[in-house]
N, C-alpha and C positions, 0 to 999 in steps of 0.2 A: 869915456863912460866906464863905469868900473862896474862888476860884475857882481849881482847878487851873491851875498856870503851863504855856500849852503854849508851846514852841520851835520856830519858822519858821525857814523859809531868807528871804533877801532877794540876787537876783541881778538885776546890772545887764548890760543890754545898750546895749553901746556901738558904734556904726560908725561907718566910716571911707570917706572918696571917694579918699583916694589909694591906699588899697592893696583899697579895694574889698572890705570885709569887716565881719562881724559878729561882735564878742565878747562871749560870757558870763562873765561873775567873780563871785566871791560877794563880796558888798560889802564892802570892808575889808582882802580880804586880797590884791588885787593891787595892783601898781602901774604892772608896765610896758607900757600901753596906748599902742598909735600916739599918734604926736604930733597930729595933727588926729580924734582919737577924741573922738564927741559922743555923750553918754549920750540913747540911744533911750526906753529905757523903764526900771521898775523892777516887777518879778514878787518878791511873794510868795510861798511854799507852804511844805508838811512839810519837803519835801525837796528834792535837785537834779533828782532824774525829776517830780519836778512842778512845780516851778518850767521843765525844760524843754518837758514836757507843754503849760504856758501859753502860753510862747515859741512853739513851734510851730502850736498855733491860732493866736495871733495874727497869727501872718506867712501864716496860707493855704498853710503847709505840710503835705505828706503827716505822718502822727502821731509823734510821735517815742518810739523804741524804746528804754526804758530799758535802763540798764547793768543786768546781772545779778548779783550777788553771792554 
Protein backbone atom coordinates (compact mmCIF):
# COMPACT_ATOMS: atom_id res chain seq x y z
CA UNK A 1 0.00 0.00 0.00
CA UNK A 2 1.71 3.14 -0.62
CA UNK A 3 1.54 6.08 1.33
CA UNK A 4 -0.48 9.31 1.01
CA UNK A 5 1.78 12.01 -0.86
CA UNK A 6 1.86 14.95 1.61
CA UNK A 7 3.28 18.37 0.16
CA UNK A 8 5.79 20.58 2.29
CA UNK A 9 7.03 23.98 1.87
CA UNK A 10 10.86 24.32 1.75
CA UNK A 11 12.05 28.01 2.68
CA UNK A 12 15.55 29.27 2.61
CA UNK A 13 16.90 31.86 4.71
CA UNK A 14 19.54 33.77 3.39
CA UNK A 15 21.61 36.90 5.06
CA UNK A 16 23.52 39.37 4.17
CA UNK A 17 26.48 41.70 6.09
CA UNK A 18 26.16 44.49 3.85
CA UNK A 19 22.78 45.43 3.99
CA UNK A 20 22.45 43.68 7.21
CA UNK A 21 19.50 41.47 6.70
CA UNK A 22 17.64 38.24 6.67
CA UNK A 23 15.66 36.73 3.76
CA UNK A 24 12.94 34.14 3.50
CA UNK A 25 12.04 32.60 -0.10
CA UNK A 26 10.40 29.61 -0.91
CA UNK A 27 12.89 27.67 -2.68
CA UNK A 28 12.74 28.11 -6.38
CA UNK A 29 10.93 30.84 -6.94
CA UNK A 30 13.01 33.87 -6.14
CA UNK A 31 15.86 35.08 -7.56
CA UNK A 32 16.67 38.45 -6.69
CA UNK A 33 18.66 38.07 -3.40
CA UNK A 34 21.53 40.68 -2.32
CA UNK A 35 24.63 40.06 -4.13
CA UNK A 36 26.63 38.81 -0.90
CA UNK A 37 23.47 36.81 0.20
CA UNK A 38 24.66 33.43 2.01
CA UNK A 39 22.13 30.69 2.54
CA UNK A 40 21.71 30.34 6.50
CA UNK A 41 19.60 27.57 6.70
CA UNK A 42 16.86 25.48 4.93
CA UNK A 43 13.31 24.94 7.04
CA UNK A 44 10.82 22.45 6.09
CA UNK A 45 7.05 22.43 6.98
CA UNK A 46 3.22 22.28 5.86
CA UNK A 47 3.21 25.71 5.28
CA UNK A 48 4.87 29.28 5.12
CA UNK A 49 3.43 30.01 9.22
CA UNK A 50 5.47 27.08 9.91
CA UNK A 51 8.02 27.02 8.22
CA UNK A 52 8.23 30.71 9.75
CA UNK A 53 7.17 29.31 13.12
CA UNK A 54 10.61 27.25 12.71
CA UNK A 55 12.59 30.21 11.60
CA UNK A 56 11.66 32.05 14.55
CA UNK A 57 12.57 29.43 17.23
CA UNK A 58 15.62 29.08 15.86
CA UNK A 59 16.71 32.58 15.84
CA UNK A 60 15.59 33.10 19.75
CA UNK A 61 12.87 35.18 18.54
CA UNK A 62 9.68 36.34 20.35
CA UNK A 63 6.92 33.62 18.41
CA UNK A 64 5.95 34.44 15.10
CA UNK A 65 2.47 35.64 14.35
CA UNK A 66 1.06 34.03 11.37
CA UNK A 67 -0.72 35.75 8.57
CA UNK A 68 -4.42 35.36 8.91
CA UNK A 69 -6.47 34.44 5.88
Amino acid sequence: MNKPYIRTMIVEIYTSEEWKSISAVVKGEYDLLEKDAVLLRTIEGKDWNDCMRQHHELMGWEPYKPWIE
